[in-house]
C-alpha positions as CSV (number, residue, x, y, z in Angstrom):
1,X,183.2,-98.6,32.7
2,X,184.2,-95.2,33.0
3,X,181.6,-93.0,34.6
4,X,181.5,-89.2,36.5
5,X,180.3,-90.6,39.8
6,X,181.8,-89.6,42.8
7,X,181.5,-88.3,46.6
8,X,183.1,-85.2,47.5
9,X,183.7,-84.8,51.2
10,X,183.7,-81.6,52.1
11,X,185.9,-79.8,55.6
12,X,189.3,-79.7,57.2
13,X,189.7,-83.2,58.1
14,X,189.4,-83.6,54.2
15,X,191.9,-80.8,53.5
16,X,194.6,-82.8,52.8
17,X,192.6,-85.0,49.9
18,X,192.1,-88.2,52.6
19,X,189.1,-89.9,53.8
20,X,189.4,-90.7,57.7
21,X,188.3,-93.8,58.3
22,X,185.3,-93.2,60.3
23,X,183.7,-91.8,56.7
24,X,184.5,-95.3,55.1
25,X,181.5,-96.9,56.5
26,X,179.4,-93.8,54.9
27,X,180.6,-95.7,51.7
28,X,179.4,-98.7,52.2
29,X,176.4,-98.2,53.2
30,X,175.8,-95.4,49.7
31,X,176.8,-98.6,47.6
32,X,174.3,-100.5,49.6
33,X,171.8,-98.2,48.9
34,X,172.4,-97.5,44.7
35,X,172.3,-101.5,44.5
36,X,169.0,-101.6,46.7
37,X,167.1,-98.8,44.0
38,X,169.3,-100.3,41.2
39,X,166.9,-103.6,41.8
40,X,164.0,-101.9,42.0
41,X,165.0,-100.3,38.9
42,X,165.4,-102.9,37.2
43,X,162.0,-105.0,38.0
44,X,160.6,-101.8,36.7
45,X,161.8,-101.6,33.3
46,X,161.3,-105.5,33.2
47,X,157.9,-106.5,34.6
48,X,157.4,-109.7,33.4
49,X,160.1,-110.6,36.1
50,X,159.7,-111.6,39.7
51,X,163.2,-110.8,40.9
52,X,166.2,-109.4,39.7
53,X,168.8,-111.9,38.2
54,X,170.2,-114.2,40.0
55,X,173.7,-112.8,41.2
56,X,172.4,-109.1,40.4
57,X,174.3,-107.7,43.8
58,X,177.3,-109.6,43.5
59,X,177.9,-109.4,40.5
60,X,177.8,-105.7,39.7
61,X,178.7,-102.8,42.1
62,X,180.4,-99.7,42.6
63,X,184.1,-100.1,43.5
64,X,186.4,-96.9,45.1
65,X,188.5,-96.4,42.0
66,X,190.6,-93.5,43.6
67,X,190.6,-90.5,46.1
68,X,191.7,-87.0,44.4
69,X,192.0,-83.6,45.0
70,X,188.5,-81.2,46.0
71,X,188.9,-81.7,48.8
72,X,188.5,-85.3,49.0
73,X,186.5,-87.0,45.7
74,X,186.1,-90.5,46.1
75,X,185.8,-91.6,42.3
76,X,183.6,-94.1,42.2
77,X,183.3,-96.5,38.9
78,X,180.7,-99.8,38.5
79,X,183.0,-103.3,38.2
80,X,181.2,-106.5,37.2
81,X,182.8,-109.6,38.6
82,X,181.9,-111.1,35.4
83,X,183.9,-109.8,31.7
84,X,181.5,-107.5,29.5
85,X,181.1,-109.0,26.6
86,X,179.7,-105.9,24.5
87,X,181.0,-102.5,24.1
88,X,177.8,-100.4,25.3
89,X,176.3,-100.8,28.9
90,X,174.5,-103.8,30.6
91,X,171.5,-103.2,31.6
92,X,172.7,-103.5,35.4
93,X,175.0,-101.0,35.1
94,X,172.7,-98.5,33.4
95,X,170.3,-99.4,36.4
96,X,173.2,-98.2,39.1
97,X,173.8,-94.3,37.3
98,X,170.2,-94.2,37.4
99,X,170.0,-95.2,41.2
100,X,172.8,-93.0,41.7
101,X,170.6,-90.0,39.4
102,X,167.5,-90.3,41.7
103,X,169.3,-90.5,44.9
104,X,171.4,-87.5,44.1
105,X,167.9,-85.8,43.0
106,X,166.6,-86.9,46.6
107,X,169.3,-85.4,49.1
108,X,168.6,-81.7,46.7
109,X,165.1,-82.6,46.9
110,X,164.7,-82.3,43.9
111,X,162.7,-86.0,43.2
112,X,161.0,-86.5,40.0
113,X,157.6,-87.4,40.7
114,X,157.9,-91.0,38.8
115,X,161.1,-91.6,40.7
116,X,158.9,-90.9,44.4
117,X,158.2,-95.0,44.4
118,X,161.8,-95.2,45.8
119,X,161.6,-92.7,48.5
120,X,160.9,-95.1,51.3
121,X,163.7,-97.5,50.2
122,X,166.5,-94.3,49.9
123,X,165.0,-92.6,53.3
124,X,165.8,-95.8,55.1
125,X,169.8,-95.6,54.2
126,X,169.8,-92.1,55.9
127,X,169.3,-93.4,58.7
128,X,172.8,-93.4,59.1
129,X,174.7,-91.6,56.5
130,X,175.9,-88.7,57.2
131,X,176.1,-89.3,60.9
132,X,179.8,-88.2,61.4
133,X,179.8,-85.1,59.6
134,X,180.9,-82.3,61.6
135,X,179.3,-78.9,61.4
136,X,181.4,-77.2,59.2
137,X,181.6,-80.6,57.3
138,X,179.7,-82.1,54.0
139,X,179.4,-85.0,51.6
140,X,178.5,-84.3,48.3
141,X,176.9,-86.9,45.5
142,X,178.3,-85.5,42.1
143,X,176.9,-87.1,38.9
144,X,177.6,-85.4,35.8
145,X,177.6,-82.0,35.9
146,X,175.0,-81.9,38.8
147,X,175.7,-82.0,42.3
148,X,173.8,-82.1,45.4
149,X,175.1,-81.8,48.7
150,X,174.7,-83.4,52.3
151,X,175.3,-81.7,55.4
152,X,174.0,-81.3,59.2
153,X,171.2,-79.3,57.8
154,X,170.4,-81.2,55.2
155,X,170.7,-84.2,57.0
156,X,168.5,-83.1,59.4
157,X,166.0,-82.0,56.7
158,X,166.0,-85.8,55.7
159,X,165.9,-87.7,58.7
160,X,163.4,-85.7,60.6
161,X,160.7,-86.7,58.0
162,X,161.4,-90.2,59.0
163,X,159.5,-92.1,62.0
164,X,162.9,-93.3,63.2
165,X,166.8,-92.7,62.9
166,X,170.2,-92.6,64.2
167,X,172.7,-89.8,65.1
168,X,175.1,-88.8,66.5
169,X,174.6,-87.2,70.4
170,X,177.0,-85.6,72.7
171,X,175.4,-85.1,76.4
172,X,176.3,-83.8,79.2
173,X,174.8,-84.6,82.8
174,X,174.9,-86.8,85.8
175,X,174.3,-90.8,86.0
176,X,171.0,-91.8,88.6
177,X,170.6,-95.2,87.6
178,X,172.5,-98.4,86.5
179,X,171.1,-101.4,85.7
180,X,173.7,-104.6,85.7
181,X,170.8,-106.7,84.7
182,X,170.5,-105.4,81.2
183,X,173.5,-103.4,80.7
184,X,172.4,-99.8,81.0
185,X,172.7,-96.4,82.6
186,X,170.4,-93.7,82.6
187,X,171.7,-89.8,82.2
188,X,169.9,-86.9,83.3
189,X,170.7,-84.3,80.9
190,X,169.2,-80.5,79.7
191,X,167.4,-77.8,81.5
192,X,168.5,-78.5,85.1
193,X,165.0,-77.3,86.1
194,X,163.5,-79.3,83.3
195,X,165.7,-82.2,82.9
196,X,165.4,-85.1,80.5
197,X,166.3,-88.8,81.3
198,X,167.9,-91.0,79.1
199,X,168.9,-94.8,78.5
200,X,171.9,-95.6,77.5
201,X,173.6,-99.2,76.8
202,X,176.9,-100.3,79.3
203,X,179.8,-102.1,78.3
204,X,182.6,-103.7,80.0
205,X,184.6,-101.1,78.6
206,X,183.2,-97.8,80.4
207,X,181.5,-99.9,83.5
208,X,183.7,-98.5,86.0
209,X,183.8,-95.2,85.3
210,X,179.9,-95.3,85.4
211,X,179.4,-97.0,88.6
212,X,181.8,-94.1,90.2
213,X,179.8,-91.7,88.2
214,X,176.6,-92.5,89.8
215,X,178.0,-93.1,93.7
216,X,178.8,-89.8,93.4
217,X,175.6,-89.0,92.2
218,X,175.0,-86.9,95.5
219,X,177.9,-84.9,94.8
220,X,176.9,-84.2,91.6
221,X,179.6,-85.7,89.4
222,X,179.3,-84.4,86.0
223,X,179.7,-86.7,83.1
224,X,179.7,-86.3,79.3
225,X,178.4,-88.9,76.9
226,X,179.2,-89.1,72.9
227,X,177.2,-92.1,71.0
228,X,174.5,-93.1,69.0
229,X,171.3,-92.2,69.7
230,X,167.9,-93.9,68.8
231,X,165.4,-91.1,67.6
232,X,161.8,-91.8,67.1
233,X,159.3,-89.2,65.8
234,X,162.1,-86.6,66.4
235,X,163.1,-87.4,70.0
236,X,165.8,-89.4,71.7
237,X,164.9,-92.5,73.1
238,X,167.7,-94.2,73.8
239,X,171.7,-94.4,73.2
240,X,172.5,-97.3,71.6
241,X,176.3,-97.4,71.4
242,X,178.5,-95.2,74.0
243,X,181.6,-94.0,71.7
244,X,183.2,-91.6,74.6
245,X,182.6,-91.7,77.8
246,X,184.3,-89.4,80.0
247,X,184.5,-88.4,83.8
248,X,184.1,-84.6,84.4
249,X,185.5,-81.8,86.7
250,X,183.3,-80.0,89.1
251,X,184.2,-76.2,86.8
252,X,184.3,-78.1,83.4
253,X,184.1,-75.6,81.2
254,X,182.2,-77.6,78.2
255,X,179.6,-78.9,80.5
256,X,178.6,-75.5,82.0
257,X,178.6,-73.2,79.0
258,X,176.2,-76.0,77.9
259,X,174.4,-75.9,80.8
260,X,173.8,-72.4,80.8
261,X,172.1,-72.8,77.1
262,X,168.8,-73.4,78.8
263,X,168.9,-70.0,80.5
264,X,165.7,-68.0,79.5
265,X,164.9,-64.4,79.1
266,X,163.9,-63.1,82.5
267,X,166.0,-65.5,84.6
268,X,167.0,-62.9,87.1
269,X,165.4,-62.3,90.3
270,X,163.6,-59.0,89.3
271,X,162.8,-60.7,85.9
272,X,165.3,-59.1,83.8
273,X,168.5,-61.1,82.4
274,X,168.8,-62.0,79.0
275,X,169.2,-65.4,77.5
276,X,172.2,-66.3,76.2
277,X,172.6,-67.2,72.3
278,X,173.4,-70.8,72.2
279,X,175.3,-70.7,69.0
280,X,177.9,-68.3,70.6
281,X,177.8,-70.5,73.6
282,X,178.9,-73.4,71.7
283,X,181.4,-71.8,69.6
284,X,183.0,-70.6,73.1
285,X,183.3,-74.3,74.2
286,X,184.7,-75.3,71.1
287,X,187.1,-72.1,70.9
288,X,188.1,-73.7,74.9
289,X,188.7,-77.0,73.5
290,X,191.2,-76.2,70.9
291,X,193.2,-72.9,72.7
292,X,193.0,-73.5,76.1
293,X,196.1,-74.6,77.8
294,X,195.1,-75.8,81.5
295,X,192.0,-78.7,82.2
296,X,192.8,-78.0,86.3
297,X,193.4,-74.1,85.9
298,X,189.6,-74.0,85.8
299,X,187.1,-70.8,86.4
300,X,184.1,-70.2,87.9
301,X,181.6,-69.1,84.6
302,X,178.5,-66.3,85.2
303,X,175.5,-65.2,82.5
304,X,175.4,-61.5,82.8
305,X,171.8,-59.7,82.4
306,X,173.2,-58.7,78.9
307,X,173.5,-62.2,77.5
308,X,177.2,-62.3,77.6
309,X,179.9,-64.5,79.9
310,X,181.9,-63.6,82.8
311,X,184.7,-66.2,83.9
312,X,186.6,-65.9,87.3
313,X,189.8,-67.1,88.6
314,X,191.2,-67.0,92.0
315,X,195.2,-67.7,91.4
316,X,197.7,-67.1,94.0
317,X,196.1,-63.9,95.4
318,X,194.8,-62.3,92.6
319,X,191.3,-62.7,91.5
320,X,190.8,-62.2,87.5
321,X,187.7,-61.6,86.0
322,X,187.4,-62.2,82.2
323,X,184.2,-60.6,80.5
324,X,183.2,-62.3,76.9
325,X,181.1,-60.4,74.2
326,X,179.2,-63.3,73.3
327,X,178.5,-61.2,69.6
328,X,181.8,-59.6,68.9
329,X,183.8,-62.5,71.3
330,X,185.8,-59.4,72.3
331,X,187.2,-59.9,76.2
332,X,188.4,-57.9,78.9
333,X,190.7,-59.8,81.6
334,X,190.9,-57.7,84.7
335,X,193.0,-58.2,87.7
336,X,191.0,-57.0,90.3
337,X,193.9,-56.4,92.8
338,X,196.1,-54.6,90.5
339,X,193.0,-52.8,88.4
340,X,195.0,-53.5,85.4
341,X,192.8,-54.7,82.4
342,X,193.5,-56.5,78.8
343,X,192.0,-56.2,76.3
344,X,192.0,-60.1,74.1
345,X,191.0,-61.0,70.6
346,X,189.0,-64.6,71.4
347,X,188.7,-64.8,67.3
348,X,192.1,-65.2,67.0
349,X,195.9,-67.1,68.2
350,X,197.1,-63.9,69.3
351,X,194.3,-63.8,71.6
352,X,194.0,-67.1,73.3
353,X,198.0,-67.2,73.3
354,X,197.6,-63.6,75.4
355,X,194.8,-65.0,77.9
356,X,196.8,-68.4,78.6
357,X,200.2,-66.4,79.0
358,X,198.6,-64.1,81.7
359,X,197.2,-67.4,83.9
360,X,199.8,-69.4,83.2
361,X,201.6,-66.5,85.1
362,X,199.8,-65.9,87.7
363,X,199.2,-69.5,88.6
364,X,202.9,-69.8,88.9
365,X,202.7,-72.6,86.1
């Protein structure tokens, strides 16, 4: 039956009109859900039944007919296992574009009134789709003409009215207890004044680097953690599957531009200091990841009282001092020894390739 259903993810790693893998399971679990409000549906609009028929789920469901170009569509049609024997629509299948209608209604928030009976069963799907988007990323439910669209805000929107839900979590912190009895860790993460303790679940696969994580607990070994976490009533309880798990250095940049997120107006001594923006902050990190050409060529990072960054290298003789606009991310490298200054462009190639040239120099590398 041809239909205009589809899902339209939406971002770079879709650029190229492909679906990474890690999205498939986003799929599953949408055809999951249509089939789940499709029976519902259905008892609806025939209430002298009990239950749907027998074989409703198997029989008809929504099939991944192609992927094509905006920036990656996954057209989606409804196959029955079983031959139609009539030209206009089973009842079954009308019941799966009308799932499809009310769920697409739901993520705009745009539900009828007579279609707020399937709320609950839709809100429970969410738990999980969704859960790899990235921020710039979306996933779109197109039926029609009309399209709503799902990303980290919407997402959030969604799951935060729900008592309990998964997503994804990236922490960083140090490990101050492992339990081999039941298989977990606990990470101390956040405010390092007001820090937060969390669960986490061990297996085999990351066990040693967690028990040399937390005997050098004293030292402070840094750590950082990407997996599911457990939410309930908005706040993490526990993370229930470790994905990444990764030993860190003492100057890691990631971990301290995170850490110094929790700085608060007033922090200096005198009670001036400004905080520090945390979306800026985490754009810098990820700027870091991606341009930065040295993980043991590492600085020393300062808050300034105006809320910006200040980064500092010692490299063969020469200190450097690199001062970041957290608003404009204009930078000034100077060489202290030398009094020469640079100006660098960190919104731009020519700007990260300029700062690595000048260390990769003076560290002799």
């Amino acid at each position: 039956m041809e239909n205009p259903i589809s899902i339209i993810f939406d971002g770079k790693r879709f650029d190229n009109h492909t679906i990474p893998l890690s999205m498939l399971s986003d799929l599953s679990t949408i055809d999951k859900m249509v089939t789940d409000v499709a029976s519902h549906i259905y008892l609806k609009k025939n209430p002298e039944r009990e239950r749907v028929p027998r074989g409703f789920r198997d029989n008809v469901f929504l099939s991944l007919r192609g992927v094509e170009n905006g920036s990656a569509s996954a057209s989606l049609e409804i196959v029955r296992l079983r031959p139609q024997t009539t030209l206009i629509p089973s009842q079954e299948e009308e019941c799966m574009l009308e799932a499809f209608e009310i769920i697409r209604d739901f993520v705009a928030g745009d539900l009828q009134e007579r279609h707020k009976v399937f709320e609950k069963i839709i809100s429970s799907h969410f738990k999980t789709i969704g859960r790899g988007l990235k921020p710039e990323e979306s996933l779109s439910f197109k039926y029609k003409t009309k399209t709503s669209t799902l990303d980290n805000g919407t997402r959030h929107r969604l799951t935060t009215k729900m008592p309990e839900y998964v997503e994804d979590v990236e922490i960083y912190g140090i490990i101050d207890a492992v339990d081999r009895h039941f298989d977990t860790f606990k990470i101390e993460y956040g405010n390092p004044t007001r820090s937060l303790r969390v669960e986490c679940r061990l297996d085999k696969r990351i066990l040693l680097d967690v028990k040399r994580a937390f005997d050098e607990y004293d030292s402070g070994r840094k750590v950082y953690i990407r997996g599911e976490g457990l939410f309930k009533d908005q706040k993490l309880q526990k993370v229930e599957n470790t994905e990444e798990f990764q030993l860190l250095d003492q100057l890691d940049i990631a971990y301290r531009l995170n850490e110094l997120q929790y700085i608060e107006d007033g922090w200096m001594e005198d009670g001036s200091g400004l905080a520090l923006d945390r979306n800026s902050l985490i754009k810098l990190s990820k700027l870091f990841d991606e341009y930065y050409w040295s993980d043991t060529v590492l600085p020393h990072i300062f808050p300034t009282p105006e809320g910006n960054i200040e980064m500092e290298w010692t490299l063969n003789g020469h200190e450097l001092v690199l001062k970041i606009d957290l608003t404009t991310f204009k930078a000034e490298m100077i060489d202290i020894e030398n009094e020469t200054r640079t100006e660098l462009d960190l919104n731009s190639d020519l700007g990260w390739k300029g700062l690595n040239d000048l260390l990769k120099e003076m560290s002799g590398k």
